[in-house]
Backbone as a chain_set.jsonl record, in Angstrom:
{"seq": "XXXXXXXXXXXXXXXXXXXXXXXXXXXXXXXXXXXXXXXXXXXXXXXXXXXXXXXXXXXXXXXXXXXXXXXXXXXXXXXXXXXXXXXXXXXXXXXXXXXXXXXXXXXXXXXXXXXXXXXXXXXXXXXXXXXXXXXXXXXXXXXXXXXXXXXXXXXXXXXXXXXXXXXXXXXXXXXXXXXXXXXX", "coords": {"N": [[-94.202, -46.655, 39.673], [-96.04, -43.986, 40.776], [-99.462, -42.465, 40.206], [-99.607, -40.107, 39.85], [-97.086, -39.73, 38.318], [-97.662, -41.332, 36.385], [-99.674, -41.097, 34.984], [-98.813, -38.44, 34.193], [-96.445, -39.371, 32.36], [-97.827, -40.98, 30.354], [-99.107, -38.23, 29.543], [-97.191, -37.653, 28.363], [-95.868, -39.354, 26.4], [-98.467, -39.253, 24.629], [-98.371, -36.642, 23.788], [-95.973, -36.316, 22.258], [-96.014, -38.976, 20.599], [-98.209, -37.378, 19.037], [-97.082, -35.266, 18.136], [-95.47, -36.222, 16.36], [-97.315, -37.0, 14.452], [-98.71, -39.084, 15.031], [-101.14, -41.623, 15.94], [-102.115, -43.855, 18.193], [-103.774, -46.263, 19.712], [-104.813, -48.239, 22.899], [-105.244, -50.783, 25.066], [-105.531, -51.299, 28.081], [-104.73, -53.463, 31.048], [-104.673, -54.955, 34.513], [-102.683, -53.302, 37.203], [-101.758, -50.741, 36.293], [-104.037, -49.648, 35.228], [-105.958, -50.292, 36.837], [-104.673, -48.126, 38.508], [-105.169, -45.828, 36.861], [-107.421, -45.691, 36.849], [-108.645, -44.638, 39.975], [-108.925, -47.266, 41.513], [-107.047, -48.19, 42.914], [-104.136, -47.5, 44.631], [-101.695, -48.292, 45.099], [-98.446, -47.923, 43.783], [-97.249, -48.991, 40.755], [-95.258, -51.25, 38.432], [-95.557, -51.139, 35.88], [-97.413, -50.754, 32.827], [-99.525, -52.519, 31.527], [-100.249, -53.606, 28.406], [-103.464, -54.978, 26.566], [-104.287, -55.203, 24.229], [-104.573, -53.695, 21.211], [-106.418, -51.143, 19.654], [-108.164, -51.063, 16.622], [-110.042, -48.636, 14.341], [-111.925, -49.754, 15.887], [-112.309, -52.28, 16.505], [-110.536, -54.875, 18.138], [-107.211, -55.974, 18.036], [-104.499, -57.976, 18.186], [-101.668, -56.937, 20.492], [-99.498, -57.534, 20.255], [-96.287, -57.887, 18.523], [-95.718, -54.755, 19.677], [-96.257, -51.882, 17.853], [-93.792, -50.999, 15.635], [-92.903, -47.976, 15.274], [-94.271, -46.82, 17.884], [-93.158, -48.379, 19.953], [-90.441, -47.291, 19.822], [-91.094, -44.515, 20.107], [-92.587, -44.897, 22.595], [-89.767, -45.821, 24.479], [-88.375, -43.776, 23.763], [-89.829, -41.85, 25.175], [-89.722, -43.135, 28.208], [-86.598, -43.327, 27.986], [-86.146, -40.31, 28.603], [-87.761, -39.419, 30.802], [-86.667, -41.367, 32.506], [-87.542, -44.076, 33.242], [-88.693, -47.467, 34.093], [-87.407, -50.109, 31.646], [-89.46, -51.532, 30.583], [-91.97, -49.765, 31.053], [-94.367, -49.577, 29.664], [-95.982, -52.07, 28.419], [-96.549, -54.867, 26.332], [-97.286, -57.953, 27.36], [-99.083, -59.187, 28.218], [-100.65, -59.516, 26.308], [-101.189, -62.337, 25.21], [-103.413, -63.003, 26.582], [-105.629, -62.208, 25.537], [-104.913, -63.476, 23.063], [-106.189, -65.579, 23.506], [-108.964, -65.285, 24.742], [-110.601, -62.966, 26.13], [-112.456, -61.651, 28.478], [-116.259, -61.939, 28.011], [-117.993, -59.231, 26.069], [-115.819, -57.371, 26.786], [-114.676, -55.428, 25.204], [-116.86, -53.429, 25.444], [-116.957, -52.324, 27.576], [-114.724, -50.714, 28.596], [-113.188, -48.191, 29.526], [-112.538, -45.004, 28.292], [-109.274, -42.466, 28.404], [-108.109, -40.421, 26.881], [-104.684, -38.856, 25.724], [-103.322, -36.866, 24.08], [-102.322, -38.254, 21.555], [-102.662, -40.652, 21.97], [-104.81, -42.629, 22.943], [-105.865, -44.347, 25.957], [-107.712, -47.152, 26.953], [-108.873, -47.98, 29.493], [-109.619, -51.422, 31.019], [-112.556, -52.81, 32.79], [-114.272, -52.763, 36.108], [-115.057, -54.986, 36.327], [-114.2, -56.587, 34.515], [-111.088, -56.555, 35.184], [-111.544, -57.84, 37.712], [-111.968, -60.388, 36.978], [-109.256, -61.09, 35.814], [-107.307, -60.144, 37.866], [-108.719, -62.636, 39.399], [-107.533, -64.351, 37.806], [-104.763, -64.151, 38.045], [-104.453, -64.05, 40.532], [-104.586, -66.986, 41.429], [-102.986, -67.775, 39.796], [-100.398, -67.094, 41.063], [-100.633, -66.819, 43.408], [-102.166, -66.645, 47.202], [-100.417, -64.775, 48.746], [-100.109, -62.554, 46.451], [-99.577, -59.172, 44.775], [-101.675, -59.48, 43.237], [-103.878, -60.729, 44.525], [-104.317, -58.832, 46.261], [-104.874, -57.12, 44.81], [-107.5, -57.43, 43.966], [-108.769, -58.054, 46.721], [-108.878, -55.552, 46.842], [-111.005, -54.192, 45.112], [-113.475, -55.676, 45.776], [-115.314, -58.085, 44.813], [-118.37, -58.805, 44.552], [-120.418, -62.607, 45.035], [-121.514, -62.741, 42.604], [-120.223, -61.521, 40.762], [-117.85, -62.772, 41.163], [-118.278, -65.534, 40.495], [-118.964, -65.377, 37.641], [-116.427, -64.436, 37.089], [-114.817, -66.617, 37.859], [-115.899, -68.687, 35.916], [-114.918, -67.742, 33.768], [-111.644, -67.801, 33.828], [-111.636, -70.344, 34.342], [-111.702, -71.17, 31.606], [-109.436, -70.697, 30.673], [-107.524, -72.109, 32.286], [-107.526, -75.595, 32.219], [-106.707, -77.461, 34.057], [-106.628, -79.687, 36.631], [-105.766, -78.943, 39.174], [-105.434, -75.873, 38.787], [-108.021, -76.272, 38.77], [-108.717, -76.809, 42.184], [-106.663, -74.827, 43.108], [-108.547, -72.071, 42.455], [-110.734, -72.676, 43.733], [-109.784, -72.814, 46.566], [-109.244, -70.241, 46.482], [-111.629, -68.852, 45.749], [-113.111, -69.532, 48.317], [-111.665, -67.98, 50.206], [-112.681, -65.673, 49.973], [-115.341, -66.455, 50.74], [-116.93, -68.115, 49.078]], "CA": [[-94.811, -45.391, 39.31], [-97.067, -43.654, 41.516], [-100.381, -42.269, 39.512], [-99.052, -38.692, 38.912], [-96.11, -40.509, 37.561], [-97.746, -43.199, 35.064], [-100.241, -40.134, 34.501], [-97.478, -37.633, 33.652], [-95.395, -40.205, 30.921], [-98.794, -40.83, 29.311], [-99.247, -37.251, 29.111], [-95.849, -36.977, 27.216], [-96.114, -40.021, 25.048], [-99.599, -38.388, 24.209], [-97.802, -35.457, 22.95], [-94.775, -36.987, 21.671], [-97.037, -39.225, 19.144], [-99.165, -36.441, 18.116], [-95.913, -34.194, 17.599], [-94.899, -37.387, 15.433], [-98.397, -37.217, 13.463], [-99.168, -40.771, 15.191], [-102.25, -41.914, 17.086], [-102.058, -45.042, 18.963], [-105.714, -46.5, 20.709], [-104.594, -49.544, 23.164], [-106.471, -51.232, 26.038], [-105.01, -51.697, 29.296], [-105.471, -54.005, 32.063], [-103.211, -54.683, 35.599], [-102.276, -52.505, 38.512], [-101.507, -49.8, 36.189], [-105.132, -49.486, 34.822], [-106.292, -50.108, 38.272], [-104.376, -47.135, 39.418], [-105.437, -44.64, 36.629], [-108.909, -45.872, 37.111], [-108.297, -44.206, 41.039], [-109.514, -48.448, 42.266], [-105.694, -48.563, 43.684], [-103.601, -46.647, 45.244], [-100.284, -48.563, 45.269], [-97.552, -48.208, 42.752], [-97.272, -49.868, 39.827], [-94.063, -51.222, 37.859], [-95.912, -50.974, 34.857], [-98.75, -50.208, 32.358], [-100.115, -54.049, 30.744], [-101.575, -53.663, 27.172], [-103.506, -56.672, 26.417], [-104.566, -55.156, 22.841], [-104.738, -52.791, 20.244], [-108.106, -51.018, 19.041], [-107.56, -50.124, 15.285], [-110.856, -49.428, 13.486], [-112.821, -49.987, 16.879], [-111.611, -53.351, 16.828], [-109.626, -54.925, 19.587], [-106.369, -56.852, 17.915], [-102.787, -58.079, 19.361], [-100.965, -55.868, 20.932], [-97.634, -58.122, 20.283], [-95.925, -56.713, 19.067], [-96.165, -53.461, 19.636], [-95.922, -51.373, 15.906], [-91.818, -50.281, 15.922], [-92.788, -46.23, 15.438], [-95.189, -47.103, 19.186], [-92.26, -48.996, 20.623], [-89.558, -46.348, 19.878], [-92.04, -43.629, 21.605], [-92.593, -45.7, 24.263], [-88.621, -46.272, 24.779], [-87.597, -42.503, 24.064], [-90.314, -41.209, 26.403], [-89.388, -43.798, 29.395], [-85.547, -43.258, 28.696], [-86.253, -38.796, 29.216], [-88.494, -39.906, 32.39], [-85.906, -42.192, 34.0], [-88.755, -45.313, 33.787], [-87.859, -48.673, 34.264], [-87.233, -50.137, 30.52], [-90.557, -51.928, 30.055], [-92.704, -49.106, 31.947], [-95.422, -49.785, 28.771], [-95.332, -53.592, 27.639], [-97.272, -56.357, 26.045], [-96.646, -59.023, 28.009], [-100.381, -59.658, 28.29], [-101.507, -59.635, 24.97], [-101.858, -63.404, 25.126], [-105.018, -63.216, 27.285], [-106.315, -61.476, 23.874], [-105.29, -64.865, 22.364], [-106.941, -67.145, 24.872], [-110.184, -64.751, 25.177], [-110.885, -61.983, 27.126], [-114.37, -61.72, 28.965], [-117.875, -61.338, 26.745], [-118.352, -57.747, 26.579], [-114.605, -57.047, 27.44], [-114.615, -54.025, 24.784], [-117.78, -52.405, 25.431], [-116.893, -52.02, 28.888], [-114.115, -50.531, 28.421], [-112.951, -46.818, 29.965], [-111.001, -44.355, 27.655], [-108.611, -41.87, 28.594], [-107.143, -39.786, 25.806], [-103.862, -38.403, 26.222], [-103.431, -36.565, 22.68], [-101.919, -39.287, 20.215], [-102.82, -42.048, 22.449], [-106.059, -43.012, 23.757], [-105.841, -45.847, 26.458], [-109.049, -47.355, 26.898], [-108.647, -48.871, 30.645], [-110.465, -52.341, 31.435], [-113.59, -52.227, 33.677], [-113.573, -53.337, 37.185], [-115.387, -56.505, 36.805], [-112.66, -57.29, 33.509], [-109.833, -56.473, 36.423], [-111.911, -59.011, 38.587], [-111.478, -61.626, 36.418], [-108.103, -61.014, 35.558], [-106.814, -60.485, 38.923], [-108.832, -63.76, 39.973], [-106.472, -65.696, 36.892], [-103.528, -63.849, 38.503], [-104.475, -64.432, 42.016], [-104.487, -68.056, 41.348], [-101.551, -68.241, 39.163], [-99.041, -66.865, 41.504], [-100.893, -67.302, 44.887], [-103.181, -65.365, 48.446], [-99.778, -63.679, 49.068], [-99.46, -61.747, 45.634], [-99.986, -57.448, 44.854], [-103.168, -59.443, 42.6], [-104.86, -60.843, 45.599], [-104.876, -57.926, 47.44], [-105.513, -56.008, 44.315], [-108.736, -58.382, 44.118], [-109.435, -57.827, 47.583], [-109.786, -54.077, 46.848], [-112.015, -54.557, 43.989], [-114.692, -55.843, 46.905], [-116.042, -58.321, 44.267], [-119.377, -59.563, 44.944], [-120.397, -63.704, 45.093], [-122.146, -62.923, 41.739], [-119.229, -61.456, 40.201], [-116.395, -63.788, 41.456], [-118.522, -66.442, 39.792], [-119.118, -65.537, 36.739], [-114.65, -64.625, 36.751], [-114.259, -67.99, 38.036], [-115.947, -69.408, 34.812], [-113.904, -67.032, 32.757], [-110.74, -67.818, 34.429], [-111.519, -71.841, 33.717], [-111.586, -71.114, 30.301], [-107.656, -70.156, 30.363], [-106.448, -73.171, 32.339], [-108.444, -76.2, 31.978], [-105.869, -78.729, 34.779], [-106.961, -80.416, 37.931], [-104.391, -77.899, 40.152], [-105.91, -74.364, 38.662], [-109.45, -75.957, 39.571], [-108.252, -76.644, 43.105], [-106.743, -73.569, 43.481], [-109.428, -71.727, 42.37], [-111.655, -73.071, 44.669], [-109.108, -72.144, 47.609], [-109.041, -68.519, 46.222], [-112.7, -68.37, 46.045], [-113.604, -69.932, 49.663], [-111.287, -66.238, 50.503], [-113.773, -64.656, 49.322], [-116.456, -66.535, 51.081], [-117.552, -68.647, 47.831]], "C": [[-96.084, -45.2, 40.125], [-98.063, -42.971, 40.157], [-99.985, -40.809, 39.011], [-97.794, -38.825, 37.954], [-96.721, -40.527, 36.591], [-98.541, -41.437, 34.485], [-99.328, -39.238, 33.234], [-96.862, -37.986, 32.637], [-96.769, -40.357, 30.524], [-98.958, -39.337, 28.454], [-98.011, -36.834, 27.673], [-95.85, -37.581, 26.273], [-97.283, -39.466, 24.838], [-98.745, -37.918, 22.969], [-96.678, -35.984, 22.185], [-95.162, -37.893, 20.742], [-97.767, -38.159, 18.718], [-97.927, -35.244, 17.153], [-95.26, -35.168, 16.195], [-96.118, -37.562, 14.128], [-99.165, -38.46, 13.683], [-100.375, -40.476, 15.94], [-101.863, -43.604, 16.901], [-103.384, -45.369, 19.783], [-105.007, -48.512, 21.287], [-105.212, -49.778, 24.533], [-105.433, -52.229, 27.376], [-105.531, -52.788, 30.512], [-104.139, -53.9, 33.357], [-103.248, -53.091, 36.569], [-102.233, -51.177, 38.118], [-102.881, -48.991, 35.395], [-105.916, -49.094, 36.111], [-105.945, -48.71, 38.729], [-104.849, -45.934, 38.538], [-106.771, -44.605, 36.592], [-109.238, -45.133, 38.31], [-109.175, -45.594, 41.659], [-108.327, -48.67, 43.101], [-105.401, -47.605, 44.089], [-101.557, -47.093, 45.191], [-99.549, -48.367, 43.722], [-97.029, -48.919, 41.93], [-95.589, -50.064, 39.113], [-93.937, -50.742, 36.491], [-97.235, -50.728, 33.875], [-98.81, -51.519, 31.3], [-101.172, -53.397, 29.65], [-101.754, -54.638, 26.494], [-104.057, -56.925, 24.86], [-104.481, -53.575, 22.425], [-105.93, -52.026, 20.101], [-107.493, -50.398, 17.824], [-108.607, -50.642, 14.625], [-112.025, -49.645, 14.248], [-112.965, -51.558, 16.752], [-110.556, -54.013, 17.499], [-108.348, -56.002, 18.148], [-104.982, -56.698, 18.719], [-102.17, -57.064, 19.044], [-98.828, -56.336, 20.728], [-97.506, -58.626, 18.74], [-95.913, -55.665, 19.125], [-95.61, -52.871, 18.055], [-94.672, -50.427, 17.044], [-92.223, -48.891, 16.163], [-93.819, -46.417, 17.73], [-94.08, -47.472, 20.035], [-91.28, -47.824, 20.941], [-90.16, -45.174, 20.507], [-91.824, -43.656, 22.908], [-90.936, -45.71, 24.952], [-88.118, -44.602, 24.967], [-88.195, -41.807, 25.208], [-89.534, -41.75, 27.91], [-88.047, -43.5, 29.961], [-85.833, -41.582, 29.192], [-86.995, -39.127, 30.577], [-87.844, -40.093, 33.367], [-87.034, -43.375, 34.16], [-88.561, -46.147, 33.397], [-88.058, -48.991, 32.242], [-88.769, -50.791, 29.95], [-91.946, -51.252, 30.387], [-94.421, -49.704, 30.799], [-95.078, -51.098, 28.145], [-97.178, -54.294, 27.322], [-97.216, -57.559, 26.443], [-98.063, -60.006, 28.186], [-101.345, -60.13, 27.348], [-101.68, -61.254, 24.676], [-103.061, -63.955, 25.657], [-105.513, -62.731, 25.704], [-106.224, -62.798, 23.08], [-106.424, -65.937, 22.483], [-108.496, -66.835, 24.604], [-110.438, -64.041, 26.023], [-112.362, -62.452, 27.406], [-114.862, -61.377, 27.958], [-118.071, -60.174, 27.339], [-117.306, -56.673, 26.917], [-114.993, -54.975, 27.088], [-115.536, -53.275, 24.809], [-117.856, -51.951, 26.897], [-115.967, -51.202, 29.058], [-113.915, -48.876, 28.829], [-111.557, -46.038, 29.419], [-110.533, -42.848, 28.282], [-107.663, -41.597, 27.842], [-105.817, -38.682, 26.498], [-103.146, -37.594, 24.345], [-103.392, -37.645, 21.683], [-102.037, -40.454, 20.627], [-103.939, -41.743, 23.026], [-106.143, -44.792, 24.043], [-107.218, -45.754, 26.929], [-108.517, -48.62, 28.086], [-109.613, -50.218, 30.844], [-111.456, -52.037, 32.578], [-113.096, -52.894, 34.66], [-114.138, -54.482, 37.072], [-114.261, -56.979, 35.798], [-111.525, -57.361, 34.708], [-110.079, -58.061, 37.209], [-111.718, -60.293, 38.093], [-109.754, -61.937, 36.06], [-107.183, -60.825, 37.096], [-107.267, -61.444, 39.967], [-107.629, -64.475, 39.178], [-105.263, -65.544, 37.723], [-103.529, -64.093, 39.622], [-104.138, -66.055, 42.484], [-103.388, -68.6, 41.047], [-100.454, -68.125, 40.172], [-99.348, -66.43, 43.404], [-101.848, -65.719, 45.823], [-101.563, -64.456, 48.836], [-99.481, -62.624, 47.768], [-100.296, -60.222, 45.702], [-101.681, -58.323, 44.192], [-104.041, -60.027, 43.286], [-105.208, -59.862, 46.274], [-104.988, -56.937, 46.423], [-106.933, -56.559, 44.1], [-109.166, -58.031, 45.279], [-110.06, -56.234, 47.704], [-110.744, -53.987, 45.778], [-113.1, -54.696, 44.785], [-115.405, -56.199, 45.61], [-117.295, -59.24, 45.284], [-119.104, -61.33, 44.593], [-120.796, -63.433, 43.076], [-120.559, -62.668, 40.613], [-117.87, -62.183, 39.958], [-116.59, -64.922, 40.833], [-118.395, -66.466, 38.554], [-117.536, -64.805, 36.185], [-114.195, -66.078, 36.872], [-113.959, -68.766, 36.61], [-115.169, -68.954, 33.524], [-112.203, -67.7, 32.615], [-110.772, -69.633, 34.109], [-111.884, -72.11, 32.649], [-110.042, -71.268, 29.981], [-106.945, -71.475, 30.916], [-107.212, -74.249, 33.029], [-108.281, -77.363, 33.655], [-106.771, -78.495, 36.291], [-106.253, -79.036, 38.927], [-104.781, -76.849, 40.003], [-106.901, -74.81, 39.006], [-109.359, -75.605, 40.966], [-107.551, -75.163, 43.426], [-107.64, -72.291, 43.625], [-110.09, -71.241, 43.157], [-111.087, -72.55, 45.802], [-109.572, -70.791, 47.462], [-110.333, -67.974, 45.926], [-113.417, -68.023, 47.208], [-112.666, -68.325, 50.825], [-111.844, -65.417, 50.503], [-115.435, -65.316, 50.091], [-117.972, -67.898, 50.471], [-117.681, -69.957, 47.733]], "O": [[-96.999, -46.021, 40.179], [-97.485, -42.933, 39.071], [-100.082, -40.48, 37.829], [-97.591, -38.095, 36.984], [-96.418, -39.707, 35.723], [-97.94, -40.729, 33.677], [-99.229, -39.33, 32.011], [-96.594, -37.103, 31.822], [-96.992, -39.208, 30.145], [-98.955, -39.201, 27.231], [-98.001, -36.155, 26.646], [-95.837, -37.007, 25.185], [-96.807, -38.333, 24.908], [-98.495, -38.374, 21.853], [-96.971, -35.842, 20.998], [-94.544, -37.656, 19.704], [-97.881, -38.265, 17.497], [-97.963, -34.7, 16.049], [-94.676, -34.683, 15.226], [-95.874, -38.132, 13.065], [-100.016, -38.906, 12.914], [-100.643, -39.396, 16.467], [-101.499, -44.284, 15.942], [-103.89, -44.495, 20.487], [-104.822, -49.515, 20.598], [-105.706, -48.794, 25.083], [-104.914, -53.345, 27.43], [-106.727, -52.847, 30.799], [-103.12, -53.21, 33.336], [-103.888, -52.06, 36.36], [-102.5, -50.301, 38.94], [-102.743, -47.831, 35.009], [-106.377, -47.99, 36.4], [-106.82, -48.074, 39.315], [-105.012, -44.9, 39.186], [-107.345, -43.55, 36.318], [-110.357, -44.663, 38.107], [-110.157, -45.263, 42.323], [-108.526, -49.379, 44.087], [-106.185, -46.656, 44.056], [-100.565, -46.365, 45.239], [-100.125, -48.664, 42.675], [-96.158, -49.66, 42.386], [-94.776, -49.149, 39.242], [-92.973, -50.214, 35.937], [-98.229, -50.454, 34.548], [-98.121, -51.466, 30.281], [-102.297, -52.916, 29.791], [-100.887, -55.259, 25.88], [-104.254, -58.0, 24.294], [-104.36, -52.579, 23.139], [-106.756, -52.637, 20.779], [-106.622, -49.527, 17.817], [-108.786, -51.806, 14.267], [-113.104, -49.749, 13.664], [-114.105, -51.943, 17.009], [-109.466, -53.479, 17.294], [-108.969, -56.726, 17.37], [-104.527, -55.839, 19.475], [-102.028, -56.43, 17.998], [-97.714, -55.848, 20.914], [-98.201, -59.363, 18.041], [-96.327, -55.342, 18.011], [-94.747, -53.383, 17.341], [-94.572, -49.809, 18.104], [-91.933, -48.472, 17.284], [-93.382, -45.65, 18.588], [-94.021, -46.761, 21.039], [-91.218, -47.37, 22.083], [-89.636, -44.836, 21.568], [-91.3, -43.021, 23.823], [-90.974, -45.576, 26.175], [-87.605, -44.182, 26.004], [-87.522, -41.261, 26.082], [-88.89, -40.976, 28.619], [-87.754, -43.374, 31.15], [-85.726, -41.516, 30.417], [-86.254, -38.894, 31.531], [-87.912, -39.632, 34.506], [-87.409, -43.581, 35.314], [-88.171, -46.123, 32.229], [-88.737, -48.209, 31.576], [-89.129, -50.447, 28.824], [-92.985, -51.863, 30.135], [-95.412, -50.162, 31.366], [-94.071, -51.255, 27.455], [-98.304, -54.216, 27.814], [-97.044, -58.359, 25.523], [-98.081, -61.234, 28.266], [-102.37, -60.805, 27.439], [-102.45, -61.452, 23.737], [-103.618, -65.009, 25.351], [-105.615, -63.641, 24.881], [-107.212, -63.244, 22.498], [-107.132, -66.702, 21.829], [-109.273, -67.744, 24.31], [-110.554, -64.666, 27.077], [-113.118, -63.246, 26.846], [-114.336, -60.707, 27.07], [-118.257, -59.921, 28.529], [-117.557, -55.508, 27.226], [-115.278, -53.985, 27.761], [-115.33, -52.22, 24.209], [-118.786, -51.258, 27.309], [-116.305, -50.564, 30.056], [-114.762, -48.212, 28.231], [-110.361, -46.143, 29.69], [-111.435, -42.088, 28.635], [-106.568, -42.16, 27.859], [-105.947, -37.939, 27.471], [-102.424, -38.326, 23.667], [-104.393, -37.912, 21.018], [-101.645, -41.395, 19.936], [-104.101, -40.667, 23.601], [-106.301, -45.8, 23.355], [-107.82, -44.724, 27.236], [-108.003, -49.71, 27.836], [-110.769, -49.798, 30.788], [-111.225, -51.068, 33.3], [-112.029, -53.507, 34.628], [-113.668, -55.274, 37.889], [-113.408, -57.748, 36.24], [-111.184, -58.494, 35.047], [-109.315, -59.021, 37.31], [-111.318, -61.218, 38.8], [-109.253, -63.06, 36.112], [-106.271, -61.642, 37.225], [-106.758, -61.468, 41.087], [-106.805, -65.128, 39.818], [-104.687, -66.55, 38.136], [-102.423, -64.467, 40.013], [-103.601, -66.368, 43.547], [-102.812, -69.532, 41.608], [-99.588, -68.999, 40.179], [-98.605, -65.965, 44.268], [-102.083, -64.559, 45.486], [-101.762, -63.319, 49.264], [-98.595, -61.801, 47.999], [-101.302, -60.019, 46.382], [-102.75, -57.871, 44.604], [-105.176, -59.976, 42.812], [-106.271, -59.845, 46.894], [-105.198, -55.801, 46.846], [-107.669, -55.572, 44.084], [-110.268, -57.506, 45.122], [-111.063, -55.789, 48.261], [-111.509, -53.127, 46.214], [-113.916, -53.791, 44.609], [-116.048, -55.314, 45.045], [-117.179, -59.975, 46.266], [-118.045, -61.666, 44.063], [-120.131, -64.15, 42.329], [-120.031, -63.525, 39.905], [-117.104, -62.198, 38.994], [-115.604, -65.567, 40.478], [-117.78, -67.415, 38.068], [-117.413, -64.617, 34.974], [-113.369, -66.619, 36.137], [-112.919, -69.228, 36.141], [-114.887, -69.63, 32.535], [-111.672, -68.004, 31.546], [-109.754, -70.099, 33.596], [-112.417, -73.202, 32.452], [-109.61, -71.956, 29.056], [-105.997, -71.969, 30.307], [-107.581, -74.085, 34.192], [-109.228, -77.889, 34.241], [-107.321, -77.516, 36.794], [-107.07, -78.124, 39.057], [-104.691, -76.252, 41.076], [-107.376, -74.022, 39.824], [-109.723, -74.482, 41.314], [-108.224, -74.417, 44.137], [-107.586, -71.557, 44.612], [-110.259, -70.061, 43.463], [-111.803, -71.678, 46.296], [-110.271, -70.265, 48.328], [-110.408, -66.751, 45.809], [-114.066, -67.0, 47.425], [-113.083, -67.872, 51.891], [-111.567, -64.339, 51.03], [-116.488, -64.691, 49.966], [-119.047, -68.316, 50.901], [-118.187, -70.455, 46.727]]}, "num_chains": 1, "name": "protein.A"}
């Protein structure tokens, strides 16, 4: 999904919960945050929600509440968008710990019956350092990291975030590779 895309199916689930009497408030992170943030440009597969807000409180997003799911599924199949276009797949960073400060950083974008509340770019930065690491300098989250243009100050204080989540000898080392990319 290009950004007038992902845009566009928000717009409809919007309306399509509000026509339902629903509101939904969930907190995005990933490529597809990135892109309605305008920090990307490339096309996304999907839209990562790593929580809930209900209450102005962040909780898990897994699993998604059934009337949210079925939305999500009727909008995507009228669209034509791949079957998981809106997923939770992330909502275990929410287990683990997000960054200090995650939710007050946080950038919303109401769409009637949904208001996604996008991650900031230094939250991204940390999260596409974990992902940069996890799955390597050739993945979309290195070079969505490299557009980010994080500073030394910033990459540090993701690093220490990011060695919160996976404690082993092999994610330090990598790490460290995927910092010295950066200069660090």
């Amino acid at each position: 999904m290009d950004l007038r895309e992902l845009n566009g199916a928000l717009e409809v689930l919007g309306s399509y919960l509000s026509d339902k009497g629903l509101k939904y408030e969930m907190a995005a992170i990933g490529g597809g945050a990135l892109l309605l943030l305008g920090c990307i440009i490339r096309p996304t597969r999907d839209l990562d929600i790593v929580a809930l807000v209900e209450e102005n409180e962040l909780i898990s997003a897994h699993p998604l509440p059934a009337p949210l799911l079925a939305a999500i599924k009727e909008v995507g199949s009228a669209l034509q968008l791949p079957k998981n276009w809106i997923n939770s797949a992330p909502a275990d960073l929410w287990k683990m710990g997000l960054p200090e400060g995650f939710q007050n950083r946080l950038d919303p974008l109401r769409f009637d019956g949904l208001t996604l509340y996008c991650a900031s770019r230094f939250d991204q930065i940390c999260f596409k350092l974990y992902a940069s690491v996890d799955q390597g300098p050739e993945s979309k989250h290195f070079e969505d990291l490299k557009r980010l243009q994080p500073n030394q100050t910033e990459l540090k204080k993701a690093a220490i975030w990011c060695k919160t989540h996976d404690v082993s000898e092999q994610f330090a080392k990598h790490l460290a590779e995927a910092l010295q990319e950066f200069g660090g």
